[in-house]
N, C-alpha and C positions, 0 to 999 in steps of 0.2 A: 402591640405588634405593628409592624409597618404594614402601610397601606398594601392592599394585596390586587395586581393587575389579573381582570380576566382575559386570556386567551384559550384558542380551540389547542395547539402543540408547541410547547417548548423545546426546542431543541440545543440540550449544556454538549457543546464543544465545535468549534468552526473550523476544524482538521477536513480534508479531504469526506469523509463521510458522510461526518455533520452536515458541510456547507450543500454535499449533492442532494442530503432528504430535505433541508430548508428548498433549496432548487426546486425538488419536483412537488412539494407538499403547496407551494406559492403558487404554481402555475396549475393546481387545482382549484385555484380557490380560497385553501384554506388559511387558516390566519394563524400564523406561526411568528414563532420569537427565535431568531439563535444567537444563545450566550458564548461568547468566545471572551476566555481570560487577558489572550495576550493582543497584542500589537498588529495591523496588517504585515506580512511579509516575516515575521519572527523565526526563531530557529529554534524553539523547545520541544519539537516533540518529532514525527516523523513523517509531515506531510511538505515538508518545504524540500529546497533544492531546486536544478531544473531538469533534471533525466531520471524518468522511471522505466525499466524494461516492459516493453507491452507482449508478456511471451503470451504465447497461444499452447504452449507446451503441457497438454491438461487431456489424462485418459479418462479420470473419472468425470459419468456423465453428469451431477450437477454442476462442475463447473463447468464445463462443454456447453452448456444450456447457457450458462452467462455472456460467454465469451460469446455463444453467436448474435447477444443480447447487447456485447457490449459497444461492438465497433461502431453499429448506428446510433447509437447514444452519445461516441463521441462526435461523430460528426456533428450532431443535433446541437449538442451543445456549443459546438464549434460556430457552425452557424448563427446562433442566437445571439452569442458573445460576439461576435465578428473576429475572433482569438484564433490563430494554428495553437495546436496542442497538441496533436497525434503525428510523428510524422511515419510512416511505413517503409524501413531502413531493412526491415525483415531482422526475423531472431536467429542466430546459428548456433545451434544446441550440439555440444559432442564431449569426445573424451568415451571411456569404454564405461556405456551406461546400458542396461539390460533392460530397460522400459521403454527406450523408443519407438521398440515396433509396435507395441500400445498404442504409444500416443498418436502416431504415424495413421495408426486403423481410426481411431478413435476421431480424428479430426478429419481427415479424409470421409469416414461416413456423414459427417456435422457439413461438410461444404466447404470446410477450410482449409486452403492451400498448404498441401506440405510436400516435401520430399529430402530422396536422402543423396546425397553427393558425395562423392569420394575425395580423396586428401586433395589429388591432384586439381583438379576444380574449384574446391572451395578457397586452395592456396591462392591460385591464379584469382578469385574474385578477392580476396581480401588478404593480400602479405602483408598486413598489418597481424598479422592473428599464426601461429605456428599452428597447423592439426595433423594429429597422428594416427586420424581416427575416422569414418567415415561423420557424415553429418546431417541432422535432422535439419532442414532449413526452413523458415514457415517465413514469405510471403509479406502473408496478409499479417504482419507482428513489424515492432519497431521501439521506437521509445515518446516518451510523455512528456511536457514539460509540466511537471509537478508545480509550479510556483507561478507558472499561469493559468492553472488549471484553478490552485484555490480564487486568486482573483475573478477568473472570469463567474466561479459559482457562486461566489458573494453577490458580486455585481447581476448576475441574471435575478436568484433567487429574490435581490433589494428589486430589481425594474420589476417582475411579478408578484410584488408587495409583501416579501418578508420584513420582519424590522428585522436586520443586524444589529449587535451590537457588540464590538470589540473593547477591550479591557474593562470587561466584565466578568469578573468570575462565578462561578457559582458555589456557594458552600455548604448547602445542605438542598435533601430534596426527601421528601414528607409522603408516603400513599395516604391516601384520607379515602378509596375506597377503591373499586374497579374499574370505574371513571373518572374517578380524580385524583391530582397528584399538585403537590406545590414544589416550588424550586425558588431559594433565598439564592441572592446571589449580591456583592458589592463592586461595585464602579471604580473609577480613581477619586471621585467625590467621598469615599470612604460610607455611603449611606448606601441602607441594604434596602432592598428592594424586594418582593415576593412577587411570583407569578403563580397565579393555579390556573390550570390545565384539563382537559379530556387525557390527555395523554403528553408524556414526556419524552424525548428521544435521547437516550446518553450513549453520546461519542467522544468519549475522554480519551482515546488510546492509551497511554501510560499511567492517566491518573483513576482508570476507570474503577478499581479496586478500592483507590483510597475514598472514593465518592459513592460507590453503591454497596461496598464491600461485605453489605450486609446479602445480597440474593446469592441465590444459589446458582453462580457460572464455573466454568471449571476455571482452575486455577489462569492467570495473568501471569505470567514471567514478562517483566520487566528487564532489558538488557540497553547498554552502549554499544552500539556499532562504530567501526572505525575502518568505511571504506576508504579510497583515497583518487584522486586523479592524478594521471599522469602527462606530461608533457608527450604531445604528439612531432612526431621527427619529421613526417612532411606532411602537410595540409590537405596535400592532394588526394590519398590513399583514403579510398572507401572503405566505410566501418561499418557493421552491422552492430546490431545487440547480441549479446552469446552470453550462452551458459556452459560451463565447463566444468566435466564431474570427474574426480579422480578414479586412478585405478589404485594396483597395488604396492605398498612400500618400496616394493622388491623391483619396481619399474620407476622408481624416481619421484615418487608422490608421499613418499613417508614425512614429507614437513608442512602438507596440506593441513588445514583446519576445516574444511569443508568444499561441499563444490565452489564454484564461483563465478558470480555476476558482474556484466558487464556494459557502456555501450560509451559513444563520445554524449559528450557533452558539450556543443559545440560553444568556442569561446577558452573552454575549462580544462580539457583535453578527455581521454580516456579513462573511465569511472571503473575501478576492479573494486571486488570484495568477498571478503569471507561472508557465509552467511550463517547468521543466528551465532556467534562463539565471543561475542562482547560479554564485557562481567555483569552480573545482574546490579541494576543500581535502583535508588527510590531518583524519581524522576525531579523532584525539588533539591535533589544533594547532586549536580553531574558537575564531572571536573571537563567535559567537552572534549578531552586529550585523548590522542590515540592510545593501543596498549604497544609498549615498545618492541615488541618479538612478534607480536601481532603484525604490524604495519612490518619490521624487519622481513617476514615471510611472505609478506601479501609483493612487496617490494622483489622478491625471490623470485615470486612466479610471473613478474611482469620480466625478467630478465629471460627468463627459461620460456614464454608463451608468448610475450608481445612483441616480438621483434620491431613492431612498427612505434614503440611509446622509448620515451627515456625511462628507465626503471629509477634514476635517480634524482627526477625533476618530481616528485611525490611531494600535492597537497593531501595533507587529510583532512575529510570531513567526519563529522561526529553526529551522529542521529539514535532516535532509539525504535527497537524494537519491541512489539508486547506480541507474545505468543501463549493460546492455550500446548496442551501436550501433547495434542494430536496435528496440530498446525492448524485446524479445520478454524474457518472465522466462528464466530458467533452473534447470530440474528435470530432475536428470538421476544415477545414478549410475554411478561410476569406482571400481570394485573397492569396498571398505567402506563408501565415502563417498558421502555423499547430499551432492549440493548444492542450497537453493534458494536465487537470488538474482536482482537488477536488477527488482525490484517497484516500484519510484520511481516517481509520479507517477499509477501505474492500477492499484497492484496491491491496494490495504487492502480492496476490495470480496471481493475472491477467496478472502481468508485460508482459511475452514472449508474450500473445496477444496483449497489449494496444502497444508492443513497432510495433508486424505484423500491427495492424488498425492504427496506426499514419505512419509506413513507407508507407503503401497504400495510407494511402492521400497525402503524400508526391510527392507520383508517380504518383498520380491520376490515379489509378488503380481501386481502388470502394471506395464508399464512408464510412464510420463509420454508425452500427445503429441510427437510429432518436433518440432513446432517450437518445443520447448522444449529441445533437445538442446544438452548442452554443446558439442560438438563441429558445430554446425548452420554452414552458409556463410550470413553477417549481412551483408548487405546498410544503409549506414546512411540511414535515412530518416526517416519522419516515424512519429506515434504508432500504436501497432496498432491504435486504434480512430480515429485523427484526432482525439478529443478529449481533450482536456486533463483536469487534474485526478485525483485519485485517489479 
């Protein structure tokens, strides 16, 4: 057997997640490893890019609890890193959606800015965007730069003495009791390496099934997404982040695929997309290519709702989704192992929390809310916020 390293927490996968609980587990102290398969900067899975929507758009009270949880976490981290990350462009949610006065109440009791503006208003701040509809507009909400975000949590978590380690995979991982766990894992040196553990943290997004697949979490769908950017027509014209949710056939929405997320991307132009409706793929077989009726109608609705983008100047980007059935994430541990997973489509806003609630269960400090529980009865429905986008 290979030599086997002791540390106190291994954490298999350097996504978004992974890299925040190495972040907060380092700057307690504790002595942590994180294994990440691929390259700095790679494109396999769905934490790279550089605009994530930061909606605030959330009635149900445990996320409401993160969200007020989150914004000074990114600062914090912002700070740390010396990195912008957050910028606050605010979100503008509309389209005929039957939740907003929810979430409206919902945030409004939490402290955070919201309100609702009528067509004429919202047209005047943003003719880049067509609305037909009044609009929820939050403020204190904007977009991420997702690809500086992982850099800067590598780099804080290495300065508070994690060891990183990148193209590193990991291939097996062993309970050996209630406090201990082992995790094999191979280098580009081709030699396998063993780490045991108090505790292990797995944040594989896509691959997390094919790695733990043995516990009991609810199902992973694995999907391709194929949002795309569009060329913006004048530079000048102020953008918000928005989410847009269809009404009926019979009003011009019958070629919709779902609601749909948005924000600029500065540099890249304007980010639209279908959410969750890619084909389901294993995450080592992806052709990276849009679906061609797919991108065809994503293309449609940037002609009919963005009057400010060229509908025919469309890059597509290719990412993936892992989603349980109920959308809800899952944070939870089963004896060593920490799992978080099914973040797809809402979760990049929550990172600084989900990485604080997975370093706690790590420590066994408090537990994750219930309705993050591996073991939770999932009911399958629609998003836990209603809105789209991540």
């Amino acid at each position: 057997m290979s030599e086997v390293e002791q540390v106190e927490t291994a954490v298999v996968g350097g996504g978004a997640m992974g890299a925040a609980t190495a972040w907060h587990l380092a700057r307690r102290g504790r002595d942590v490893v994180l294994l990440e398969r691929f390259e700095p900067g790679h494109r396999n899975g769905a934490s790279h890019g550089a605009s994530r929507n930061f909606n605030v758009g959330y009635a149900d009270p445990a996320y409401v609890a993160m969200l007020v949880e989150a914004l000074p976490l990114w600062r914090e981290l912002e700070a740390e890193s010396g990195t912008p990350l957050l910028e606050l462009v605010g979100v503008a949610n509309h389209g005929p959606a039957a939740h907003f006065d929810a979430v409206h109440a919902a945030l409004t009791a939490a402290g955070i800015p919201s309100e609702f503006l009528p067509v004429d208003e919202a047209s005047r701040r943003w003719p880049g965007i067509r609305f037909d509809t009044r609009v929820l507009f939050n403020a204190r909400a904007g977009r991420v730069n997702a690809d500086a975000t992982i850099a800067a949590l590598h780099a804080t978590a290495a300065a508070a003495g994690a060891d990183v380690r990148h193209r590193t995979r990991a291939t097996r991982i062993e309970t050996l009791g209630e406090d201990r766990v082992r995790v094999a894992s191979v280098a580009d040196d081709g030699i396998e390496r063993v780490v045991e553990a108090r505790t292990a943290v797995v944040t594989l997004g896509a691959w997390t099934t094919k790695f733990v697949g043995g516990l009991a979490l609810p199902p992973l769908v694995v999907t391709q997404e194929g949002p795309a950017h569009f060329a913006v027509r004048d530079e000048s014209t102020p953008w918000p982040s928005y989410n847009h949710f269809p009404g009926a056939a019979a009003d011009g929405y019958g070629y919709w695929r779902s609601p749909v997320y948005g924000m600029l991307t500065p540099g890249e132009g304007v980010k639209a997309g279908w959410h969750g409706v890619g084909p389901v793929v294993d995450p080592d077989a992806r052709d990276f290519l849009p679906v061609p009726d797919q991108l065809a109608d994503l293309q449609r609705y940037a002609r009919d709702w963005l009057p400010g983008v060229d509908a025919d100047a469309a890059t597509p980007i290719s990412c993936t989704y892992t989603t349980t059935p109920d959308e809800h994430f899952v944070l939870d541990r089963i004896g060593p192992i920490v799992v978080g997973a099914g973040f797809s489509g809402h979760g990049f806003k929550f990172t600084p929390v989900v990485g604080r609630i997975l370093a706690d269960l790590a420590d066994g400090s408090r537990p994750a809310p219930s309705r993050f529980a591996a073991g939770r009865a999932a009911e399958p429905g629609g998003s836990p916020t209603g809105l789209a986008g991540t």
